[in-house]
C-alpha positions in Angstrom: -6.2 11.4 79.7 -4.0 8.4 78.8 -0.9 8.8 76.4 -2.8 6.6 73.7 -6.4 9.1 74.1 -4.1 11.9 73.3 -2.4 10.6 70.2 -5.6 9.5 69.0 -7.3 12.9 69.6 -4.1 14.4 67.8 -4.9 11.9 65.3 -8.5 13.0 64.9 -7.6 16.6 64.9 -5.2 15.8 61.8 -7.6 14.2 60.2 -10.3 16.4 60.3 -7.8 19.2 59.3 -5.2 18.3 57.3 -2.6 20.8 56.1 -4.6 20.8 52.5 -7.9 21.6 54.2 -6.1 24.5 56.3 -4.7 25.7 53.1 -8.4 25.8 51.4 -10.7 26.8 54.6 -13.3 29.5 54.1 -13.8 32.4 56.7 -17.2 30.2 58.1 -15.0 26.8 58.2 -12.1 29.2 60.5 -14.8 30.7 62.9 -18.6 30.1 63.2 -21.3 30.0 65.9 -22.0 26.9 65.6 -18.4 26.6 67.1 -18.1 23.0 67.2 -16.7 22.4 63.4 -15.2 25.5 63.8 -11.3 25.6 63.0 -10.6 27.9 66.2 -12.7 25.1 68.6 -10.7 22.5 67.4 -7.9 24.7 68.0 -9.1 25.5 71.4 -11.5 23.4 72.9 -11.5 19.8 71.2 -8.1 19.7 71.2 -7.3 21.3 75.0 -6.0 18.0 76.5 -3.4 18.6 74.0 -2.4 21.7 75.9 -4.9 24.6 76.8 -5.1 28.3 75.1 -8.5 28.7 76.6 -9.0 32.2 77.8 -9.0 35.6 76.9 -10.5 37.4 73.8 -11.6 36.2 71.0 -9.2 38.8 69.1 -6.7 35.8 69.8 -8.2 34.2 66.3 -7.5 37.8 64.5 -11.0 37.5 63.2 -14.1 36.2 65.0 -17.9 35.8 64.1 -19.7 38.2 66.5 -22.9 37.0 68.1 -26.0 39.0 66.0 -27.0 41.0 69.2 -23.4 42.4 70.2 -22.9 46.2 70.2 -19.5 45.8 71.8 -17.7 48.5 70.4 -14.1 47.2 69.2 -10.8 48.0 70.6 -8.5 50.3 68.9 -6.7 48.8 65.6 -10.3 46.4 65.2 -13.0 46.5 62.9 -16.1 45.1 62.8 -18.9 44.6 60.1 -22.4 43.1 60.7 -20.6 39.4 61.3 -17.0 39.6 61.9 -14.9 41.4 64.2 -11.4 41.2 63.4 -7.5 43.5 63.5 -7.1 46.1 60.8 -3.6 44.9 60.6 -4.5 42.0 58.8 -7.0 43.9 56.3 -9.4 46.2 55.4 -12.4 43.7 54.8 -13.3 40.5 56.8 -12.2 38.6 53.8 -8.8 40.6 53.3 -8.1 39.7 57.0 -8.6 36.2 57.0 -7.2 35.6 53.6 -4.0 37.1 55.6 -4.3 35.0 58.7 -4.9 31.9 56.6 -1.7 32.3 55.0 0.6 32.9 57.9 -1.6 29.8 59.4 0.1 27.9 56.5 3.3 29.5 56.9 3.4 28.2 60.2 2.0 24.8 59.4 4.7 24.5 56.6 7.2 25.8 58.9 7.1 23.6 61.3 7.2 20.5 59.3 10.1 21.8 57.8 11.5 21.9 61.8 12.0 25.5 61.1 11.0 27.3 64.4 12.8 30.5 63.5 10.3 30.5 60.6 7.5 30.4 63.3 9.0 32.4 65.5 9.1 35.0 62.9 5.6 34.8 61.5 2.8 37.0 63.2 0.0 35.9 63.0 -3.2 36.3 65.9 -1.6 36.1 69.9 1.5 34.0 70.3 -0.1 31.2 72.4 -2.4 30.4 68.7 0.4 30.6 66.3 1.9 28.0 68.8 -0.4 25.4 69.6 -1.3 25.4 66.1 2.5 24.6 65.2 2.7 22.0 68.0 -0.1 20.6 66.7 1.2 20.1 63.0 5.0 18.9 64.1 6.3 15.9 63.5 5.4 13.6 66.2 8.0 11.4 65.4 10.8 14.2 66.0 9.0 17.0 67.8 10.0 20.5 68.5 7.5 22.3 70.3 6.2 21.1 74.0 2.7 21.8 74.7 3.6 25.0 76.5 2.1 27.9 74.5 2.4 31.1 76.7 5.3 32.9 78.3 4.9 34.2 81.7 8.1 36.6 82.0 
């Protein structure tokens, strides 16, 4: 893809979800089966020529939708209910957790247009490589910080 597809992707991405829309998104507007206006695809797969986090589990997002027909029992610190599958560490309820996500999702967002990458750094939020791309993708573009390198192979 062509320097000027990518910043007008990026572009589309922004638009589409702005910091105040991040700040306001529902559990079925972060992750959905229909996938496609999904906060985590746009994270993930409409955005991947911005730099790929494609793999993996879907534990990565902290919280899922589960398909209506999986029995997969969780791993240990997960819950589940009849929809979502998500870490405990973040809450006791689907809700609870993604309320918690969301707001370290902000922190981040915040964070980084501040240029404050300690501030990143130090907010946990789902797997590193998410809390990352999502910060490259809200930098300034003007002065960035972050490459679109979001995993580190030690």
């Amino acid at each position: 893809m062509r320097d000027k597809d990518l910043n007008v992707l990026w572009d589309h991405f922004l638009s589409e979800w702005p910091t105040e829309r991040v700040r306001s998104m529902s559990l079925e507007e972060y992750t959905n089966l229909n996938r496609s206006d999904a906060f985590v695809y746009w994270i993930e797969r409409t955005t991947e020529e911005l730099g790929s986090i494609r793999g993996g589990s879907a534990f990565k997002w902290g919280i899922y939708q589960r398909k209506p027909d999986s029995d997969k029992p969780g791993a240990p610190g997960t819950a589940s209910d009849e929809t979502y599958s998500w870490y405990k560490r973040y809450g006791n309820t689907a809700e609870e957790a993604f309320r918690t996500i969301r707001e370290r999702l902000v922190e981040i967002i915040e964070a980084i247009q501040q240029g404050d990458l300690e501030r990143v750094d130090g907010t946990e939020v789902c797997w590193p490589m998410v809390k990352w791309k999502v910060a490259f993708l809200y930098q300034d573009r003007q002065s960035p910080h972050i490459l679109p390198v979001f995993r580190d192979d030690k």
